[in-house]
LUMBA-461390 format. One line per field, with one value per residue (C-alpha): y, x, z. Coordinates in nm, 3 decimals, decimal comma, padded with zeros to 5 digits, m for minus. Example, Ala and Ser with C-alpha at 12.3 -4.5 7.8 and 13.67 -1.06 7.14 Angstrom:
2
v m00,450;m00,106
u 01,230;01,367
w 00,780;00,714
//
This chain:
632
v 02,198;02,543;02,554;02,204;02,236;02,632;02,550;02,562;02,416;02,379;02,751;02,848;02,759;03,023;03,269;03,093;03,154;02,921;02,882;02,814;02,563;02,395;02,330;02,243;01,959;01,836;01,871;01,707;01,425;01,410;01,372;01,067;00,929;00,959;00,820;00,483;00,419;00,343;00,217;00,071;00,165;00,220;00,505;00,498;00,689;00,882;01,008;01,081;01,300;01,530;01,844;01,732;01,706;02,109;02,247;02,127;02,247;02,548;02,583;02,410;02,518;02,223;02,078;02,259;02,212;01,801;01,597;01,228;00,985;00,652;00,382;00,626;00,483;00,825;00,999;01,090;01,435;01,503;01,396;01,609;01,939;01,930;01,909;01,580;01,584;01,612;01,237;01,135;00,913;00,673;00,606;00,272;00,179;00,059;00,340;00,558;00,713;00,518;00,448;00,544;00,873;00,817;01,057;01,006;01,098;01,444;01,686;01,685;01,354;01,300;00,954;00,630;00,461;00,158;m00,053;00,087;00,249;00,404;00,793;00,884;00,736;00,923;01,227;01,216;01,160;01,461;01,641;01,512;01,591;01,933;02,090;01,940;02,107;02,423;02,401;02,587;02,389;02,159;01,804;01,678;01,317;01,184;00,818;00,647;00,497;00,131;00,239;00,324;m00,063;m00,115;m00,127;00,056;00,336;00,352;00,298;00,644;00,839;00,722;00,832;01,206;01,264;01,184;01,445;01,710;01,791;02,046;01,746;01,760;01,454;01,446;01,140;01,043;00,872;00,697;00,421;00,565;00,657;01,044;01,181;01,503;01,674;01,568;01,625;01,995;02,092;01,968;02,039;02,454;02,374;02,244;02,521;02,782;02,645;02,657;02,978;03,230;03,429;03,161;02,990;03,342;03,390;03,019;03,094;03,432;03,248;02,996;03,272;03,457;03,151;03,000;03,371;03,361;03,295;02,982;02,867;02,965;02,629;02,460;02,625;02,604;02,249;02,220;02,475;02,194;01,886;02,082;02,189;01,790;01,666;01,902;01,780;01,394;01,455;01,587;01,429;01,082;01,224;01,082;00,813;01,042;01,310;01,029;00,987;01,357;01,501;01,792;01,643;01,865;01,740;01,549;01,824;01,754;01,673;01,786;02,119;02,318;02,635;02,450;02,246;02,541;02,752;02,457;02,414;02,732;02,737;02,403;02,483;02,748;02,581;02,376;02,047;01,727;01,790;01,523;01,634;01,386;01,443;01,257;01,189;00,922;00,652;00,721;01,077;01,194;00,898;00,659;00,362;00,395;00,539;00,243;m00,048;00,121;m00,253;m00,323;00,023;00,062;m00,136;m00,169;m00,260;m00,083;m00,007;00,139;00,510;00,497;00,216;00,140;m00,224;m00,377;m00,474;m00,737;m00,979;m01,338;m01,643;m01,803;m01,921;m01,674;m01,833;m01,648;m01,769;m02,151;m02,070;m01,944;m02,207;m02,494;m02,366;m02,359;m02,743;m02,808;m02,597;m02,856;m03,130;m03,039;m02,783;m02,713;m02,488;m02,155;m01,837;m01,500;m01,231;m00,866;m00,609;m00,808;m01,045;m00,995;m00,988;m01,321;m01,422;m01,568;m01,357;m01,712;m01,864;m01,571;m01,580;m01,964;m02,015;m01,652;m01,772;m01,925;m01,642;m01,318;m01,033;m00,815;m00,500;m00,403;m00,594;m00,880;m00,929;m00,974;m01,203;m01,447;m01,447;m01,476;m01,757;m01,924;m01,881;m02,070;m02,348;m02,372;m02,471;m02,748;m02,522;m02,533;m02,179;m02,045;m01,686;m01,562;m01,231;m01,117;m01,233;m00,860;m00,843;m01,147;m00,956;m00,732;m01,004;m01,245;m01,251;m01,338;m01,620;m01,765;m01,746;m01,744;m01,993;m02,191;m02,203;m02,386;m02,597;m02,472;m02,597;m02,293;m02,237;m01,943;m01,894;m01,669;m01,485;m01,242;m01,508;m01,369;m01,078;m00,891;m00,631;m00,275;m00,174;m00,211;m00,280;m00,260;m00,536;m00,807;m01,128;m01,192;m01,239;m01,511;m01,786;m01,663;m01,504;m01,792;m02,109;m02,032;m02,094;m02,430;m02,682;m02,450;m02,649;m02,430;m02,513;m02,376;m02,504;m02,439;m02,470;m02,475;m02,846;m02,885;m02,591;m02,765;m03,036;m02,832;m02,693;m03,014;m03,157;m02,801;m02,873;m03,239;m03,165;m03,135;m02,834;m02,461;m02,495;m02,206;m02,228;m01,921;m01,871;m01,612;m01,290;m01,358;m01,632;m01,982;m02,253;m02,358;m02,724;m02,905;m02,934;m03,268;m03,434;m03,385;m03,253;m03,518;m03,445;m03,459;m03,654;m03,373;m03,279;m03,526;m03,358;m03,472;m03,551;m03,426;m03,538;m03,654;m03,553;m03,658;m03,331;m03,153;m03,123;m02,797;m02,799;m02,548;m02,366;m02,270;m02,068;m02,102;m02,525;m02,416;m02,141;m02,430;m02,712;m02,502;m02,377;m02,779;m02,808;m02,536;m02,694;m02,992;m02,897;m02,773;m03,103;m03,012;m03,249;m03,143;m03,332;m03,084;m03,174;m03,007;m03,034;m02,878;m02,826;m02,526;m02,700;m02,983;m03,051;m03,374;m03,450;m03,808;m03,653;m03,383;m03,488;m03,821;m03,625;m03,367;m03,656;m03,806;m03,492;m03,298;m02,965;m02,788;m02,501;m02,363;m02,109;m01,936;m01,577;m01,503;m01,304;m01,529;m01,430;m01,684;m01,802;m02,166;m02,219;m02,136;m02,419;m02,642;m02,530;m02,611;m02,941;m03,097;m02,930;m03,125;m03,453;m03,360;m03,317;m03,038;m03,034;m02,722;m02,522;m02,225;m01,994;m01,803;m01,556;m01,200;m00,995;m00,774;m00,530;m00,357;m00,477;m00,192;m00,183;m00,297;m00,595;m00,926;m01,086;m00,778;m00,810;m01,177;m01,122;m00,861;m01,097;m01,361;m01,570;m01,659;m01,975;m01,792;m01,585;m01,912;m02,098;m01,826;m01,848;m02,243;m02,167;m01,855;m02,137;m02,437;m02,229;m02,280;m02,068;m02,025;m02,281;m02,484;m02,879;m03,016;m03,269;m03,151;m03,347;m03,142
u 00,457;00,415;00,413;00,528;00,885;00,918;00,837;01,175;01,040;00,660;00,708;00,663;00,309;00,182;00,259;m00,012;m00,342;m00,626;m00,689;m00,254;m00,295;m00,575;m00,355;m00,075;m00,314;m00,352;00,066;00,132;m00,159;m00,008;00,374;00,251;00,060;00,353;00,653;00,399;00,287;00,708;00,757;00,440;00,403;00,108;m00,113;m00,480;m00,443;m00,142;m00,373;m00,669;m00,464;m00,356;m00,550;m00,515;m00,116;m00,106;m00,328;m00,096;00,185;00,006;m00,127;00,214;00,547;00,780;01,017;00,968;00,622;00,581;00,338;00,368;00,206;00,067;00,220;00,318;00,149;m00,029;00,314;00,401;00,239;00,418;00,727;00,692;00,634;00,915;01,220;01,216;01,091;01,407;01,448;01,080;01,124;01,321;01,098;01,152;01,426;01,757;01,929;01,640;01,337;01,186;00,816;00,750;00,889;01,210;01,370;01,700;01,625;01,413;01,398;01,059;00,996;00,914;00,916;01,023;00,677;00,599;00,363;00,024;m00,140;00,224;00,125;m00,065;00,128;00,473;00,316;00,204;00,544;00,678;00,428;00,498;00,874;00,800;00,629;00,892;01,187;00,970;00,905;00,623;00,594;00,277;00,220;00,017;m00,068;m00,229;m00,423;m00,660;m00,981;m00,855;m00,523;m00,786;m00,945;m00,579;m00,562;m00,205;m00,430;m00,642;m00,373;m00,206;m00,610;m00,639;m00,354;m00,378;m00,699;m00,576;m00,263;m00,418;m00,147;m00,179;m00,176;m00,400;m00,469;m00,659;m00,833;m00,839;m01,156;m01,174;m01,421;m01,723;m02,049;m02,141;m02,470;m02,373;m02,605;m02,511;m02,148;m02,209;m02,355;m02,162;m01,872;m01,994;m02,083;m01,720;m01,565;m01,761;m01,704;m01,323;m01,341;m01,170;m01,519;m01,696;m01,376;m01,355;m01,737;m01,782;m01,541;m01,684;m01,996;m01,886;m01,693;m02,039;m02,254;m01,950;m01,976;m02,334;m02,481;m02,681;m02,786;m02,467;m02,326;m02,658;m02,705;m02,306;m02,364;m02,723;m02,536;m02,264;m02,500;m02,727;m02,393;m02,238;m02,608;m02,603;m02,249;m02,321;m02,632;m02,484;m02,170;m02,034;m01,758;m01,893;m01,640;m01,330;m01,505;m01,506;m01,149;m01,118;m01,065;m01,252;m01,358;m01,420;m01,550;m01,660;m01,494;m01,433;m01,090;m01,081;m01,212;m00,869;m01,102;m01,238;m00,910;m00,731;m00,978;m01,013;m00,658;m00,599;m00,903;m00,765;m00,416;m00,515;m00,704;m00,530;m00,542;m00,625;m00,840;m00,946;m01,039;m01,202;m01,175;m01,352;m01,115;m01,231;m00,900;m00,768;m00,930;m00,828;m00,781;m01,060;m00,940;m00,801;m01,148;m01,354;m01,067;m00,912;m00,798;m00,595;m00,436;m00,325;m00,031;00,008;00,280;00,369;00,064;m00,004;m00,195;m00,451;m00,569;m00,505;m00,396;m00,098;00,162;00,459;00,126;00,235;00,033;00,133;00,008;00,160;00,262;m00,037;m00,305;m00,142;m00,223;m00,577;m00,682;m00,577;m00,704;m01,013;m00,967;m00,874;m01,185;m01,429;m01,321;m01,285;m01,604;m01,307;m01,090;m01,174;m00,969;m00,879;m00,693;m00,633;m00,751;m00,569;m00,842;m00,702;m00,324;m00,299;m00,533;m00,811;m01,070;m01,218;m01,260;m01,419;m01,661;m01,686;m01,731;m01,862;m01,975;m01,563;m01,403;m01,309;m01,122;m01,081;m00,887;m00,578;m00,543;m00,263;m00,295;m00,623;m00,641;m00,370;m00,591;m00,957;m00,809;m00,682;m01,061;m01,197;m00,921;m01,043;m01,371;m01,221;m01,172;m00,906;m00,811;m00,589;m00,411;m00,255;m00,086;00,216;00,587;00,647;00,320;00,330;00,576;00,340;00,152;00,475;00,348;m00,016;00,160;00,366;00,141;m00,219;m00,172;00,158;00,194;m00,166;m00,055;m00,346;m00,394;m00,351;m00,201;00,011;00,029;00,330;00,298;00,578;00,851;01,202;01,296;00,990;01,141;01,037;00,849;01,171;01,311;00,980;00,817;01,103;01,000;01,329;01,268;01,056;01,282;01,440;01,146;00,925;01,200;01,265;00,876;00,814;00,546;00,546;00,619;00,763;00,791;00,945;00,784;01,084;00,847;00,449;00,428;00,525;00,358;00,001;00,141;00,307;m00,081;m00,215;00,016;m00,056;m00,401;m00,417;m00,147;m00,305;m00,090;00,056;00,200;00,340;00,489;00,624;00,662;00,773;00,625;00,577;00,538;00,556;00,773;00,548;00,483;00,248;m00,045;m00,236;m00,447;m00,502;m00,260;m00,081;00,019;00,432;00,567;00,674;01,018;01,151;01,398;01,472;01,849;01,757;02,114;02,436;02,787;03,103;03,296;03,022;02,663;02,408;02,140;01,900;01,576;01,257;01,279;01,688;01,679;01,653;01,934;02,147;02,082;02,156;02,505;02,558;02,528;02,785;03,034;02,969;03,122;03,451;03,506;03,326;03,060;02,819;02,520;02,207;01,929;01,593;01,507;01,163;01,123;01,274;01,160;01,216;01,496;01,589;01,824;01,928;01,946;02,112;02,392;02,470;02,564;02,726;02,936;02,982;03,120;03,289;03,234;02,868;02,688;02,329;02,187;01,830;01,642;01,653;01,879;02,161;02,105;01,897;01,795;01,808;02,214;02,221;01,991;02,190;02,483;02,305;02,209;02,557;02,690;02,430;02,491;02,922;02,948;03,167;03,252;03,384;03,048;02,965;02,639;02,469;02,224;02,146;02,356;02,276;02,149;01,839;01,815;01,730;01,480;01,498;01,390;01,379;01,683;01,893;01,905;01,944;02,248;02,381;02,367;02,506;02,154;02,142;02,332;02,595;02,636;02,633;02,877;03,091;03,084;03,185;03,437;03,600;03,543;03,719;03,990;03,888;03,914;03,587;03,615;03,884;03,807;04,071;03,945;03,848;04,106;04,391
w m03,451;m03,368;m03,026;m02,859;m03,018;m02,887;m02,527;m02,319;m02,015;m01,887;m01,755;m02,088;m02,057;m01,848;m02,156;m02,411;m02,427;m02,415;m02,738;m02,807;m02,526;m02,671;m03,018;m02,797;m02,702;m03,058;m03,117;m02,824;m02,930;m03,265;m03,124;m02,907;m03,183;m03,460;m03,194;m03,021;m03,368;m03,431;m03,088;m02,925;m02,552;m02,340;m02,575;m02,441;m02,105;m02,252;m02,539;m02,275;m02,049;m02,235;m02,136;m01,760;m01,833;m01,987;m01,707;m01,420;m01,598;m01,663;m01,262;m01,060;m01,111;m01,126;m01,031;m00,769;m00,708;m00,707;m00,977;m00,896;m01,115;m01,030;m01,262;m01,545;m01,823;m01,843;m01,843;m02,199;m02,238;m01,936;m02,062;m02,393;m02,181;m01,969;m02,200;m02,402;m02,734;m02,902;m02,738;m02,771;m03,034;m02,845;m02,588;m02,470;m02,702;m02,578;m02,424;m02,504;m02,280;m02,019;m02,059;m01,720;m01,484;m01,371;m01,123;m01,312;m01,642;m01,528;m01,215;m01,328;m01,233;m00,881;m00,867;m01,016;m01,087;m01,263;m01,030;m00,968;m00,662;m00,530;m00,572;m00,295;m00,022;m00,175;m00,254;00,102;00,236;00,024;00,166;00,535;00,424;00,299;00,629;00,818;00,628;00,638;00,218;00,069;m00,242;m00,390;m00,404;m00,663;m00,730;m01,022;m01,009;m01,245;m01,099;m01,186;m00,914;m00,665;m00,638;m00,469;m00,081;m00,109;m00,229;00,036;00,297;00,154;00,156;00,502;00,621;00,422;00,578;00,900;00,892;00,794;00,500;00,237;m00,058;m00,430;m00,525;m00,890;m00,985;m01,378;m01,422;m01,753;m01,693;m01,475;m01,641;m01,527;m01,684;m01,875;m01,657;m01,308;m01,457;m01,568;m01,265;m01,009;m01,256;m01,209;m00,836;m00,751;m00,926;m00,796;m00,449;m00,420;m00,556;m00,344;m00,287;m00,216;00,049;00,209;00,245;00,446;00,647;00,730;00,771;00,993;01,263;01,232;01,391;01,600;01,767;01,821;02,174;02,224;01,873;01,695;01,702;01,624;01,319;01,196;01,226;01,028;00,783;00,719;00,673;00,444;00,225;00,309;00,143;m00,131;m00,242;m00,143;m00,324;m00,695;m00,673;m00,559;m00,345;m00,075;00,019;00,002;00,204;00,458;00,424;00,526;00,180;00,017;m00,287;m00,613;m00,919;m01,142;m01,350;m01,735;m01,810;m02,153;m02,107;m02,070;m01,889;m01,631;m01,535;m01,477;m01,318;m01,063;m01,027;m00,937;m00,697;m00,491;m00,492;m00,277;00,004;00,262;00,370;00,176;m00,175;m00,395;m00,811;m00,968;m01,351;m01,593;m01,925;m02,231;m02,286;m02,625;m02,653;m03,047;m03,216;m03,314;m03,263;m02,915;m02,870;m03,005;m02,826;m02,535;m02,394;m02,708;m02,719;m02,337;m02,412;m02,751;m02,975;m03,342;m03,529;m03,854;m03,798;m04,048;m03,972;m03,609;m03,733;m03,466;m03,636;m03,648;m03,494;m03,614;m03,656;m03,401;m03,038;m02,797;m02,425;m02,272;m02,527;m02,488;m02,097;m02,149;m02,392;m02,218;m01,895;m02,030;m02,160;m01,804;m01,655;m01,908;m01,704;m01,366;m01,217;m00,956;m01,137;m01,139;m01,298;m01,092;m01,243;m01,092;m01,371;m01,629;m01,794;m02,169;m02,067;m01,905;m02,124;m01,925;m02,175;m02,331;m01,944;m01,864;m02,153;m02,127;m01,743;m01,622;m01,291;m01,204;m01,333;m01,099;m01,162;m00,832;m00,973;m00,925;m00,573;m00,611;m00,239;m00,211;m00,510;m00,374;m00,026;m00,188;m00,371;m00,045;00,084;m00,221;m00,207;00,184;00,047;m00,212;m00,567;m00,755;m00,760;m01,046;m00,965;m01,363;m01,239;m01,406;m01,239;m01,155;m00,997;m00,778;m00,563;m00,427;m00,303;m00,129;00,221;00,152;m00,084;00,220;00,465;00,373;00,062;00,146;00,543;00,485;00,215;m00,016;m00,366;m00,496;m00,855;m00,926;m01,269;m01,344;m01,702;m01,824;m01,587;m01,719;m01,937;m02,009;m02,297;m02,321;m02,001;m01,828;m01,518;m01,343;m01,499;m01,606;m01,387;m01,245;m00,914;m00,904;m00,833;m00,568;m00,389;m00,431;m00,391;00,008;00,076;00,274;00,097;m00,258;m00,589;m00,850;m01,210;m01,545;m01,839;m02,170;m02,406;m02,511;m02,452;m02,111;m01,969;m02,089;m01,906;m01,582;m01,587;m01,576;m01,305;m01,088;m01,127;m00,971;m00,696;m00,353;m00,201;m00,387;m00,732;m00,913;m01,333;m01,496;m01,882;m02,095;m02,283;m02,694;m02,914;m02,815;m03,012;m03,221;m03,138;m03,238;m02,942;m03,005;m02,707;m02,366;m02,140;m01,883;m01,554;m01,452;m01,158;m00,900;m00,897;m01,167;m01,406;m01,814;m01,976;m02,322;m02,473;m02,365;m02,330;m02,174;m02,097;m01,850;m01,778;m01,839;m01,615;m01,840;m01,640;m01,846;m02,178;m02,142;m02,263;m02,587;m02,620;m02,368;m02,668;m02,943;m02,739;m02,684;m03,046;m03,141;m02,890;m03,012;m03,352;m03,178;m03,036;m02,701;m02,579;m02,297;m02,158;m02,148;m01,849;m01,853;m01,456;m01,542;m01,096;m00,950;m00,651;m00,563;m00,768;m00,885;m00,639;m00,756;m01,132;m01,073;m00,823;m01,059;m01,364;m01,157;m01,011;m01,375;m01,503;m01,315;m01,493;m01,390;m01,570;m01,484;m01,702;m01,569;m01,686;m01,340;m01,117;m00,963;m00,585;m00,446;m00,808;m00,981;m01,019;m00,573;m00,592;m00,761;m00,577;m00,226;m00,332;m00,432;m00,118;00,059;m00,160;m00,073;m00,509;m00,555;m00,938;m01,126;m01,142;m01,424;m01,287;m01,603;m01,537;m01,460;m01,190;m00,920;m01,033;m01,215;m01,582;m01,814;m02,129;m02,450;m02,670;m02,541;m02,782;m02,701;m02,342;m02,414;m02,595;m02,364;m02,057;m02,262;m02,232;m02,583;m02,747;m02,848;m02,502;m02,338;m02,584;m02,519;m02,138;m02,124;m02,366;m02,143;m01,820;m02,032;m02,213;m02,514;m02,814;m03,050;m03,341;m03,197;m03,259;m03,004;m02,775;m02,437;m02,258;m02,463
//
């Protein structure tokens, strides 16, 4: 690397010439390639914005001028120019880089991002922030066209065009279909027109026909629908010039000349300005190119042949969901599939292939998908909504009170439910529990292995009213899955083995880390009855207060935070039921949970067998290994 390693800030960049920057491009491409090849992470848009990443470096002067991206997946070039590439390689490793921008680990980072659809409306309010501490610097935001299907999105254009403020905001579009000849020209057109000859001359223009008597107004105004048709005509800016923007583009966002001509052309004009740049997901390596899906989040692969690896045989959580949704979708014309722009990751790809006509995808619009599926359960489907745990939270009102408050038989299908690994504390599914349990009419289940979730699906499917399951991210157990799956009774919990000296009351994933911590106390003379109560809500009230009452000693263990989560639960119900035995909560605390792999932030929360052996000990006073009885 001749150039990438040399560069002392993005300042630097001003000093290179185009044809420097343009190998800059391929070290930079070759850094991302070399580090997400060792530690997967989201490659396709990082790889396709890589040109668009050196020219606003090149134009804006940060941190003092403001680049905020939407979600951050596109973030990595970005990170490499402004002072990390000495720490590059640890990029979402424990204690390493964050995937995503984080205002604590850079000034260069504007804001924390992680969710889509966020950028315009806080690039707006730094903006709104700047004029009103008298500031002179630019605010850039940068959103893919998939971030623009979001309402939040147009909630922050709507409101730009309506103040008026000096605010850039550059669209990466990697999925529309521009004819290289409409694209050149209104590529030359846009530049040409923010050019400051051209800016100075319409304004000229336009004081020379204001200031004419009698027809000067007349012919400003045919002037500006004869320019407006031109533009609406050659380009499809249209929509955001309705929004109030000046819209510029399509300009090619691999063309290093053109991005930074028309950078420096808009940063000049004031008020709102739209660029809409066209980039190809995966630009410089073949195949991200060819499988762009596959290689937005990917894990390690090997280089030469783009091949993921680590991939083991087995049935993944999500691909147990998809398949027997589809085995559920055979029998019942009800059921029908929505996901919001995440067909493959929830894995709902096979129902969309088998049942095309009960399958939508709306975009990136949790809200609206939660709502449209309240609309179809109005009309007697069986609506399934498979969005992410970390997602769902963007969409809590429409939950309570377009799906629940009408006691809907809607199904929430909660993928990624717990600790979600290396996309960090944006996207663990922690929450869920508590946000969801409060909700009036709302069944909530937590499937702890493959087996139960077909059946949690199948009881979800047949209950008249909202039903929500959550499972994990990776590989299922590896049970065998023989014959249809049979519906639960609601809110009836399972004693999977018995023990004298205290009961753990296990949620989800954490029964089998809970039985093999029964198992190791059981060898030290310490005997523990483990329940399963497979509800969040209801809770097995008659269960669960009888072997709290038998045993005196109570431990809950949940992947979810402990405010408001499973063990408060259990707590409010044997105050309710007047059972107040010695009680153990284990869990995650209040606060943020960081990245890394799955099994280490296990183990650091003490979520794991031996984290929870460990705990009851510490509560009992007991000393690891010790076989005295529990009544010593």
């Amino acid at each position: 690397m001749i150039y990438l390693k040399n560069l002392a800030s993005p300042a630097d960049l001003k000093g290179l010439t185009l044809s420097q920057l343009e190998e800059l491009a391929g070290e930079i491409r070759e850094a991302i390639l070399e580090t997400v090849a060792q530690t997967g992470g989201h490659l396709a848009s990082s790889l396709g914005v890589v040109e668009l990443t050196i020219a606003l470096h090149r134009v804006f002067d940060t941190p003092v001028d403001k680049i905020v991206w939407d979600v951050g997946h596109q973030a990595y070039a970005h990170k490499l120019l402004t002072g990390r590439l000495d720490r590059f390689a640890t990029l979402r490793q424990f204690g390493g880089l964050s995937g995503f921008p984080k205002r604590e680990e850079s000034p260069h980072d504007a804001f924390d991002v992680g969710h889509s659809s966020t950028s315009i409306s806080a690039a707006l309010g730094m903006a709104a922030a700047r004029d009103t501490l008298g500031g002179k610097e630019k605010v850039v935001a940068v959103i893919g066209d998939g971030s623009l299907t979001s309402g939040l999105a147009f909630e922050g254009l709507n409101q730009a065009g309506h103040l008026k403020k000096d605010l850039i905001v550059v669209l990466n579009d990697n999925e529309m279909s521009i004819s290289p000849n409409v694209g050149a020209l209104s590529s030359f057109l846009s530049r040409k027109m923010t050019s400051d000859f051209v800016v100075r001359f319409k304004k000229e223009t336009e004081q020379f026909l204001v200031n004419l008597p009698r027809f000067g107004k007349d012919l400003l105004n045919l002037a500006r629908r004869a320019e407006d048709s031109l533009k609406s005509f050659l380009t499809p800016g249209m929509l955001f010039e309705a929004f109030g923007f000046n819209y510029v583009g399509p300009i090619d966002g691999h063309r290093l000349e053109e991005l930074i001509e028309t950078l420096q052309n808009v940063s000049r004009l004031r008020g709102p300005t739209l660029i809409h740049v066209v980039t190809k997901k995966g630009k410089g390596y073949p195949p991200a190119e060819e499988n762009p899906a596959l290689f937005h989040g990917v894990g390690p692969f090997d280089r030469p042949t783009g091949q993921v690896l680590g991939v083991k045989g087995g049935l993944s959580y999500t691909a147990v969901f998809g398949r027997t949704l589809v085995e559920l979708a055979e029998k019942d014309e009800r059921v029908v599939a929505i996901t919001a722009a995440m067909a493959e990751g929830t894995g709902l790809k096979l129902f969309a292939e088998r049942f095309p006509g009960r399958f939508y995808d709306v975009g990136i619009a949790e809200q609206h998908a939660v709502t449209f599926a309240a609309g179809l359960a109005c009309r007697g489907m069986r609506p399934v909504v498979a969005i992410y745990s970390t997602f769902l939270q963007r969409a809590f009102d429409n939950v309570l009170h377009d799906v629940c408050l009408q006691n809907l038989p809607v199904t929430f299908a909660l993928d990624r439910g717990g600790l979600v690994g290396a996309d960090g504390p944006t996207h663990h599914g922690v929450f869920d529990y508590s946000f969801l349990r409060p909700i009036p009419n709302l069944v909530f289940m937590a499937p702890r292995d493959e087996a139960v979730l077909r059946r949690a699906m199948a009881t979800a499917v047949d209950y008249d009213g909202p039903f929500a399951y959550r499972y994990p991210r990776g590989d299922a157990l590896g049970l065998l899955l023989e014959g249809a799956a049979e519906p639960l009774p609601v809110g009836i919990g399972e004693k999977l083995r018995d023990g004298e000296d205290g009961v753990i009351f296990a949620a989800g994933t954490t029964v089998a880390a809970a039985m093999e911590a029964a198992r190791t106390l059981e060898g030290e003379g310490l005997f523990l009855t483990v329940v399963d109560p497979l509800f969040i809500k209801p809770l097995d009230r008659d269960l669960i207060a009888a072997e709290a009452r038998r045993s005196g000693f109570v431990v809950t263990v949940e992947e979810n935070v402990l405010q408001g989560g499973f063990g408060s639960a259990v707590m409010e119900l044997l105050a309710e039921e007047g059972v107040a035995p010695r009680m153990l909560m284990i869990g995650l605390p209040d606060r943020f949970v960081e990245q890394g792999s799955q099994s280490a932030l296990r183990a650091l929360y003490g979520l794991d067998a031996a984290g929870i052996a460990g705990r009851i000990r510490a509560a009992l006073g007991r000393e690891a290994g010790s076989r005295k009885a529990a009544a010593s």
